[in-house]
C-alpha positions as CSV (number, residue, x, y, z in Angstrom):
1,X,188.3,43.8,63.0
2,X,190.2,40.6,64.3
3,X,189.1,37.7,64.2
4,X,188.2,34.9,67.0
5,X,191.2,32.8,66.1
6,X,193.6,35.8,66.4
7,X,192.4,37.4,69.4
8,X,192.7,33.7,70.9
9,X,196.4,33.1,69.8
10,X,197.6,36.8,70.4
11,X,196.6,36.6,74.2
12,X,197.5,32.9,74.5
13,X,200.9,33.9,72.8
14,X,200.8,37.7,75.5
15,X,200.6,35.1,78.3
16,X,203.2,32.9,77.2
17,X,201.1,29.7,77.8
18,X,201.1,26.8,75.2
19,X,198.6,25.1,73.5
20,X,198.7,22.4,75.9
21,X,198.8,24.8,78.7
22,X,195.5,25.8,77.7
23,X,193.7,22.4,77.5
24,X,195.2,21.4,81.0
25,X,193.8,24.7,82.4
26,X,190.4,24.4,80.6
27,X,189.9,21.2,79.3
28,X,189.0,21.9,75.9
29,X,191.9,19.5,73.2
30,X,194.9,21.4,71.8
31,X,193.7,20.2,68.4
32,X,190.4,22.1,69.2
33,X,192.4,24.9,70.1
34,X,194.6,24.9,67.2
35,X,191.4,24.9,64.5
36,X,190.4,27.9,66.5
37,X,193.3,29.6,66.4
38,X,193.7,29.0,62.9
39,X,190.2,29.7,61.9
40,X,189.3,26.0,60.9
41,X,186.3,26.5,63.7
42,X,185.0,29.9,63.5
43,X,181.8,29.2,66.0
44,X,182.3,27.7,69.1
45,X,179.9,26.8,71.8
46,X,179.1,29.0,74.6
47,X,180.8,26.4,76.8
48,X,183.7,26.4,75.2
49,X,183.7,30.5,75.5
50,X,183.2,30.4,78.8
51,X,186.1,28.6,79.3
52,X,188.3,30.3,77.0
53,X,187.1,33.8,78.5
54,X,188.4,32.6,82.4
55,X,191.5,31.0,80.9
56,X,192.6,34.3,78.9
57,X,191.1,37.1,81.3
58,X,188.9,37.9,78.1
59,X,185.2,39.3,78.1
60,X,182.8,36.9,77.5
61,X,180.8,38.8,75.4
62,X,183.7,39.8,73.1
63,X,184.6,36.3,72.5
64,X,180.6,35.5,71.5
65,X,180.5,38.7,69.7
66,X,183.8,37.7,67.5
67,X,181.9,34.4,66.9
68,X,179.0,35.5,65.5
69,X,176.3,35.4,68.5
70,X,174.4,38.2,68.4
71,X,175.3,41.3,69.6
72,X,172.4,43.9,69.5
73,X,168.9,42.9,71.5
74,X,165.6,44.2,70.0
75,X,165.8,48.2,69.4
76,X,169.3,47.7,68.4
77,X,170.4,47.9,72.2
78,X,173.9,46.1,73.1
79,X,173.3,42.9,74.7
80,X,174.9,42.1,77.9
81,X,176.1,38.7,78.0
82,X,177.5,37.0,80.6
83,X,178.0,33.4,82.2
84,X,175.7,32.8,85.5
85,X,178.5,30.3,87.2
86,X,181.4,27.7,86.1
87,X,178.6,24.6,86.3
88,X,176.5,23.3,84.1
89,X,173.5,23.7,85.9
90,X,170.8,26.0,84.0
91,X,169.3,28.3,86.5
92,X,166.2,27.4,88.4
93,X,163.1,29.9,87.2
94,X,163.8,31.3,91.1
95,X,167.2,32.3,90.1
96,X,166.3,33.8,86.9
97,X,163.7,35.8,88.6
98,X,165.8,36.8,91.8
99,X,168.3,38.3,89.2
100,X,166.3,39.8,87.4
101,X,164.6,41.3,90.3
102,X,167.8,42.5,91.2
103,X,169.0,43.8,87.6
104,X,166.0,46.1,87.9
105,X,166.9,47.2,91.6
106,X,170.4,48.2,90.2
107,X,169.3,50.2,87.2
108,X,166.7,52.2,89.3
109,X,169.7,53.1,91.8
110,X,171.1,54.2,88.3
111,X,168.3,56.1,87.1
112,X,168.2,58.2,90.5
113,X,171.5,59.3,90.9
């Protein structure tokens, strides 16, 4: 299995961008990026993920999978991870509610067909 740091530099290097490319597009240092790369950080933050996953058109949850966030939920069910919005902001108890609410509405559509 690759590792974080060669998935990152093999898509970086398939979409031709540079180091400092990547920084201007996401914001994270090219001496950040170069540990990664180069497996000096092996764990990022979530954040930093995030960002990576828009920049590179990579899943989310592969790039917290390669990191070492867990994978499998309770029952040893794949967990579907995924990042809510590009802000900050944490989601109100409403919002987590409403989507769950409608996370349930779409597997019952699911479960009937």
């Amino acid at each position: 299995m690759e590792s974080l740091g060669e998935v990152l530099r093999r898509k970086r290097d398939d979409l031709r961008l540079s180091l400092r490319e990547v920084e201007e597009k996401t914001g994270i240092s090219n001496a950040y990026l170069s540990q990664l790369e180069n497996q000096k950080i092996v764990k990022p933050s979530p954040s930093v993920l995030g960002k990576l996953a828009e920049a590179y058109k990579i899943s989310y949850s592969r790039l917290m999978e390669l990191s070492g966030y867990p994978a499998l939920g309770p029952k040893g069910k794949r967990l579907l991870v995924f990042r809510t919005s590009d802000s900050a902001e944490e989601l109100t108890p409403q919002e987590e509610r409403e989507l769950l609410e409608y996370l349930r509405f779409i597997r019952t559509r699911r479960q009937e067909r």
